[in-house]
N, C-alpha and C positions, 0 to 999 in steps of 0.2 A: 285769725282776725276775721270780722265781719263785717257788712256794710248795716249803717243805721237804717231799721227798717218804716219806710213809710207809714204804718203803724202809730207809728211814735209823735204822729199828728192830732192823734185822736187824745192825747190826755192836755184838753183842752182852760183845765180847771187849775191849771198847777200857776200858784203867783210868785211861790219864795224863791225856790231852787229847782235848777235841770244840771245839772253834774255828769258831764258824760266824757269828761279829760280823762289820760289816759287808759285807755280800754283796749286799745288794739286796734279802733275800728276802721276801714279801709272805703274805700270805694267815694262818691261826692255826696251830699249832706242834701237828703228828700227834700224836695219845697213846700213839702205838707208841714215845718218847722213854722212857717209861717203863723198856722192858727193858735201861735201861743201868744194872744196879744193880752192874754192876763198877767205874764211872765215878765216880771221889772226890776227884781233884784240880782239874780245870780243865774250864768249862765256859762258855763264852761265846755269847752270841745278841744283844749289844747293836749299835745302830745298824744298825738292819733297818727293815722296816713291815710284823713280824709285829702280828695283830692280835686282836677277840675275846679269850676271857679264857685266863690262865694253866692251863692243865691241871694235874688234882691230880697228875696222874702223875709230871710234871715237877717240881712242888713238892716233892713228898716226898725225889725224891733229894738235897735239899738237906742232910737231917739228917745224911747220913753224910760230907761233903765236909769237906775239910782247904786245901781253896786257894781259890780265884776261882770263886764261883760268882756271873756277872753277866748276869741275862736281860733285866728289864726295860729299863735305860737306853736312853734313844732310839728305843723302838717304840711300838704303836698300842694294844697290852693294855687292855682295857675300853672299848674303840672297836668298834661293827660294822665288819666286815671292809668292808661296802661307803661307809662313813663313812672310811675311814681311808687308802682306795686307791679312791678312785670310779672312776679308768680301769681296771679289774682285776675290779671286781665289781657287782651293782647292788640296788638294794633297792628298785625299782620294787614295788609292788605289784599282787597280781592284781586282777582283778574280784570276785569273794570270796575274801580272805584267807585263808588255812590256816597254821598251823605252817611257823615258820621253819626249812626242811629244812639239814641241818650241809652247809657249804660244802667239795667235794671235788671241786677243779679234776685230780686226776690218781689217778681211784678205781684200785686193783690187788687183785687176787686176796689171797685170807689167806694172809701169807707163812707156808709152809714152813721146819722146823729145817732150817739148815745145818751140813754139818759144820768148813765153813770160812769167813773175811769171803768175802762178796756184794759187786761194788761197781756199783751199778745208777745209774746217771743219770737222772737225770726229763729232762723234755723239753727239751731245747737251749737255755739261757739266753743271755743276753749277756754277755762278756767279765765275769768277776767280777773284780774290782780285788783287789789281795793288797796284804801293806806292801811288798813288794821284786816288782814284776811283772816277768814274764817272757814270753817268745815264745808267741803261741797255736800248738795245735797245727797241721801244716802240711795234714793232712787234714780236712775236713767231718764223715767220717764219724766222728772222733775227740770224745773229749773229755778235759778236762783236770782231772787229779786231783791234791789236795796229799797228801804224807803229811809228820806230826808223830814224828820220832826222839827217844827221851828218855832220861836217864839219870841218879838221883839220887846217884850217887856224883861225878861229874861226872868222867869216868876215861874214855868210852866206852864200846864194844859189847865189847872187849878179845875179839877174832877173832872174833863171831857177827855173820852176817848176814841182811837179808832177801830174797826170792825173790819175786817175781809172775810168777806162771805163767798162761799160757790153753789149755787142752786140753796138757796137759803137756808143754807151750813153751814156756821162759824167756823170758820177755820184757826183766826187768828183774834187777838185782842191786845191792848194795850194803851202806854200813855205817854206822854210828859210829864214826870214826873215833877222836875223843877230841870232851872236853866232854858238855855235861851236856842240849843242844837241838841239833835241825839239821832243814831241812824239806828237804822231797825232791818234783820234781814228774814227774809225768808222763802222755805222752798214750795213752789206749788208748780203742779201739771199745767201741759198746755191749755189754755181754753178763758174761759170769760168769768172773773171775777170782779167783785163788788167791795168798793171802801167807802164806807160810811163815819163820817165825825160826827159826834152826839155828845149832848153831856154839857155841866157848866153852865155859866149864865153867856151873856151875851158877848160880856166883854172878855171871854176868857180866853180865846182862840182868834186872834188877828191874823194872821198867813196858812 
C-alpha cells in the first residue's frame, strides 16, 4: 500500500473521471485534491485505508458534482492514521509530547503551474489490482498508468485522438473508437510527460 501522492494535485485539467477505489492506498487524502474544480462527474476513493479526517478541500467539491461522488465507503476517515494502518505508521509517544506533526510519508517541493498534465509516480507500489488486470510492465524502471476515455454522446472520439509524448517523442497514440467509456494502460519511466487531444471537429470531444 501507498499514500496518494501530493502530486496528484497537479492534474488540474481532468473533468469526467478520478477513479482511485480500491488501490490499496493507505495514509490521509493530500489537500492539493482540492485543485480539481474542473472534476464534476465521477470520483471515487472507496475501499482503500485512507485515513484521518476528510479534508474540507475535498468535501466542498462535492456541491458541484452530477454523478458518483463516493469517498468514504470502506476506509479509516476519523481514524488516526497510525490506529487504522499500525504496520505503515506509529503513534508511539515521545518522552515529552508535543503537537501531533501532519503525517507526510512522501513531502515534494511546492508544485509549480504546468502548462500541461504532469504524470509523476510516488514511490514504487505493489502490483495495484484493476477490475480487468493486465501484464505489469516488462521494465523495473517503469511504471504502470491507466487512462479513463470518455464520451457523453456515446458515438466516440469521431477522428480525435490522444498523444503522450516524452521530450517531444511519441510514445503512445490512440482513440475512441466508438462508445461512450474505454481504458487505456500503459508503461512509462519516471519523469515528465505530455497528453495532448487533437483531431475532430469541435463538437467531437466533450469530456
Amino acid at each position: 500500500s501507498a499514500a496518494i501522492p501530493t502530486q496528484i494535485g497537479n492534474l488540474v485539467k481532468i473533468t469526467s473521471a478520478m477513479q482511485l477505489n480500491e488501490n490499496m492506498h493507505s495514509g490521509s487524502v493530500p489537500t492539493q485534491v482540492g485543485r480539481w474544480a474542473s472534476l464534476n462527474t465521477v470520483l471515487q476513493m472507496f475501499n482503500n485505508k485512507l485515513c484521518a479526517d476528510i479534508p474540507t478541500e475535498l468535501s466542498a467539491l462535492s456541491a458541484d458534482f452530477t454523478g458518483d461522488f463516493k469517498i468514504s465507503t470502506s476506509n479509516f476517515f476519523g481514524t488516526p492514521c497510525c490506529q487504522a494502518v499500525p504496520e505503515t505508521f506509529t503513534c508511539a509517544p515521545t518522552a515529552a509530547p508535543s503537537p501531533q506533526p501532519t503525517i507526510s510519508p512522501y513531502p515534494t517541493p511546492e508544485p509549480t503551474s504546468a502548462p500541461s498534465i504532469t504524470l509523476v509516480p510516488s514511490a514504487r507500489p505493489s502490483p495495484v489490482p484493476t477490475s480487468s488486470p493486465s501484464d505489469a510492465c516488462s521494465s523495473s524502471s517503469e511504471y504502470r498508468y491507466k487512462m479513463i476515455l470518455t464520451d457523453s454522446g456515446g458515438d466516440g472520439w469521431g477522428g480525435a485522438t490522444f498523444q503522450i509524448s516524452t521530450d517531444s517523442t511519441l510514445r503512445f497514440s490512440g482513440t475512441l473508437t466508438t462508445g461512450s467509456y474505454a481504458v487505456e494502460y500503459f508503461c512509462l519511466e519516471d519523469g515528465e510527460h505530455k497528453v495532448v487531444v487533437s483531431g475532430g471537429s469541435s463538437t467531437t470531444i466533450d469530456e
